[in-house]
C-alpha positions in Angstrom: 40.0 -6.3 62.1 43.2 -6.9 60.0 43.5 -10.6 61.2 39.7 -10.6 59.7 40.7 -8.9 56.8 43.7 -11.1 56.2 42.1 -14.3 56.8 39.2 -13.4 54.2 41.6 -12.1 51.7 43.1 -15.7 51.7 39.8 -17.5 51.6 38.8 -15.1 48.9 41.4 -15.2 47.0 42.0 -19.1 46.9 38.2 -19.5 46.2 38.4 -17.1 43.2 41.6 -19.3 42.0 39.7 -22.6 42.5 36.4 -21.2 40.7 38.6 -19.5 37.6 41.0 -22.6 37.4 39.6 -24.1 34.4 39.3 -20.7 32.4 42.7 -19.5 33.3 44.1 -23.1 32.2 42.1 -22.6 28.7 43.9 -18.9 28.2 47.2 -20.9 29.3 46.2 -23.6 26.7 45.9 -21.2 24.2 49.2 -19.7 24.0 51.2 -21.3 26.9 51.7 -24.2 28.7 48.3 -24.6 29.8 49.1 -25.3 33.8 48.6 -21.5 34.7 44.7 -22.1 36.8 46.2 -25.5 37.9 49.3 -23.4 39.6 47.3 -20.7 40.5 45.2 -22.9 42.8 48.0 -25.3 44.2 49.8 -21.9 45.4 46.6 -20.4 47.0 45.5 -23.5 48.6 48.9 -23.8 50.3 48.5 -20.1 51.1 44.8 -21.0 53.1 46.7 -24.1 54.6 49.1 -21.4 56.2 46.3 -19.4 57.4 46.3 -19.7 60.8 49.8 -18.9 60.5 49.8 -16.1 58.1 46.5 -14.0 59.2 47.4 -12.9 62.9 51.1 -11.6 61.5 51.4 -7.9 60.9 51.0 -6.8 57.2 54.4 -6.9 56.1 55.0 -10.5 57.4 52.1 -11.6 56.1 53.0 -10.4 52.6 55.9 -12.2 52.6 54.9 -15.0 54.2 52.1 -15.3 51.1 55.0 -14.7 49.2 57.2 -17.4 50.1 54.7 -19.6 49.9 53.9 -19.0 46.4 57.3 -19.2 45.2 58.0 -23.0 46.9 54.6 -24.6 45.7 53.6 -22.7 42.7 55.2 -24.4 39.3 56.1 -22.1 35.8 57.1 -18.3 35.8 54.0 -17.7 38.1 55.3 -18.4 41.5 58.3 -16.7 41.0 56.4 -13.8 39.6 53.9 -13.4 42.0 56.1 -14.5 44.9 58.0 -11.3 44.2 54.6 -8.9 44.2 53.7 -10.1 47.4 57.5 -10.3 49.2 58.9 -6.9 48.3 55.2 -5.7 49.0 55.9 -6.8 52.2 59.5 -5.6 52.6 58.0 -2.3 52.2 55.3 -2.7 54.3 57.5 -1.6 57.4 53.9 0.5 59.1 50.6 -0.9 57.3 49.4 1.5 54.9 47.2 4.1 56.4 45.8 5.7 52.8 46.3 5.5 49.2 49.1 7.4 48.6 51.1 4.5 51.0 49.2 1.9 49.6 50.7 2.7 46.3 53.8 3.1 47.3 54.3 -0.2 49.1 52.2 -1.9 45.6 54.7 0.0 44.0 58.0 -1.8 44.9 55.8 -5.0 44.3 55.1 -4.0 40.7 59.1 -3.0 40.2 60.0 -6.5 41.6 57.9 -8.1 39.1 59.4 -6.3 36.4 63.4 -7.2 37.7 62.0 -10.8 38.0 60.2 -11.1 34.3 62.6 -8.3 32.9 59.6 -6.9 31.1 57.2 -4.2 31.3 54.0 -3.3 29.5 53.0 -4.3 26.1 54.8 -7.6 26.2 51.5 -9.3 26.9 51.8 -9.9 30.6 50.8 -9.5 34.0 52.5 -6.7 34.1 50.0 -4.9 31.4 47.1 -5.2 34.5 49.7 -4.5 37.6 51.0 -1.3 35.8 47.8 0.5 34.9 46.3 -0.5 39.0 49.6 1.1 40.6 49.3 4.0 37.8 45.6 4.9 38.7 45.9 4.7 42.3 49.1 6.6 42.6 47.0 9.7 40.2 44.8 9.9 42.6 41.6 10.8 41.0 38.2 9.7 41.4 37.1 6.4 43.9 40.4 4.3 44.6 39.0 1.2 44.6 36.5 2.3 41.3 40.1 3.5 39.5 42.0 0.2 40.2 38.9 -2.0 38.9 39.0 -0.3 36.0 42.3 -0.4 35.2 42.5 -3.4 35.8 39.8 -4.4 33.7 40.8 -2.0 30.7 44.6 -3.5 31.2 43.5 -7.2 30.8 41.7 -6.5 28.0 44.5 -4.4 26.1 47.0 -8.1 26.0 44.1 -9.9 23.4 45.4 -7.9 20.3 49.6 -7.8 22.0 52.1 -9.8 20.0 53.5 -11.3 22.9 57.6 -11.3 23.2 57.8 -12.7 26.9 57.7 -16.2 28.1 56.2 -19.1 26.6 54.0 -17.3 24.7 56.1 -15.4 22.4 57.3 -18.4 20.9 53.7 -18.0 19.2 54.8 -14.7 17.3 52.2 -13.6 15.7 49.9 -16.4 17.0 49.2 -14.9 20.4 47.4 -11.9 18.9 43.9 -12.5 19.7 44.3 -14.3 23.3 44.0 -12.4 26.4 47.1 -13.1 28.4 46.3 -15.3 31.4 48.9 -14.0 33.9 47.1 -10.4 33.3 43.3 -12.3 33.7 44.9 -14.1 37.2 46.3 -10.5 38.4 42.5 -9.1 37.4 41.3 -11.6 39.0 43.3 -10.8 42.6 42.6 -7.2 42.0 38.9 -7.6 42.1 38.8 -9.9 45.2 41.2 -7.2 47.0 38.6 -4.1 46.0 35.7 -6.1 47.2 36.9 -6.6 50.3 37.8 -2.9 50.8 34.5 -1.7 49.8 32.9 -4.4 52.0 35.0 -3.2 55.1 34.3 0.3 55.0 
């Protein structure tokens, strides 16, 4: 079941990335470089290359397998970035998460990598502003897990279109990136959705 699980995650997730590459391009466009859908989808097609290899590994490897992977074929700040979620997800991955309360603690040293990697946090109009508000919900452990983390993630994309952004290429914008959702945030909304999907559709 967790090779299954594995093995759709990647085909999930790289399909979302190929369908979404042109809108998270025109967010990029907007108030970056515009290359972010284009990176996105060269560092998820090299992840379902690997997935033969990855998807049989235990959790942990896997992660940081992903990880890797991301970081050597994925161009910009988002490789690095995301490469870091996944790896020190996976360094703390030593048993595979059994409930929520160890889910969030392994997404948590993910989340806390990010932020040593970008040396931001929330409200600087980043992917951090969805990643933050997930880990947050799932770790106050009220209501539906997978309901809280959609919605978080949801509300925390939608809280960067009115951020002045002051990280990255973006916040050479100054007050010109008001009015643009971020699209590192829409690209970590994006993965959170395809994750809760395939929770609910496993249970």
């Amino acid at each position: 079941m967790k090779t299954e699980f594995l093995r759709a995650a990647i085909a999930r997730a790289t399909e979302t990335m190929r369908a979404h590459n042109q809108e998270l391009t025109e967010l990029d466009q907007a108030i970056g470089d515009g290359d972010h859908g284009t990176n996105m989808q060269r560092g998820f097609d090299a992840i379902e290359a690997s997935a033969d290899e990855i998807s049989p590994l235990d959790l942990g490897a896997a992660l940081q397998k992903a990880g890797m992977t991301l970081v050597t074929t994925v161009g910009g700040a988002s490789g690095p970035l995301y490469g870091s979620l996944l790896m020190s997800m996976g360094k703390a991955a030593s048993s595979e998460p059994t409930d929520r309360a160890s889910f969030a603690a392994v997404f948590s040293e993910g989340v806390d990598a990010v932020k040593r990697r970008g040396k931001s946090d929330v409200g600087a109009k980043t992917m951090l502003d969805v990643l933050v508000p997930v880990l947050q919900a799932l770790q106050d452990d009220g209501g539906d897990a997978v309901a809280v983390a959609r919605q978080a993630a949801d509300e925390g994309l939608e809280s960067t279109r009115n951020m002045l952004a002051t990280k990255g290429r973006a916040s050479f914008l100054g007050e010109r990136s008001v009015g643009h959702l971020d699209p590192g945030a829409r690209s970590s909304a994006l993965l959170v959705h395809v994750v809760c999907d395939l929770i609910e559709e496993s249970q």
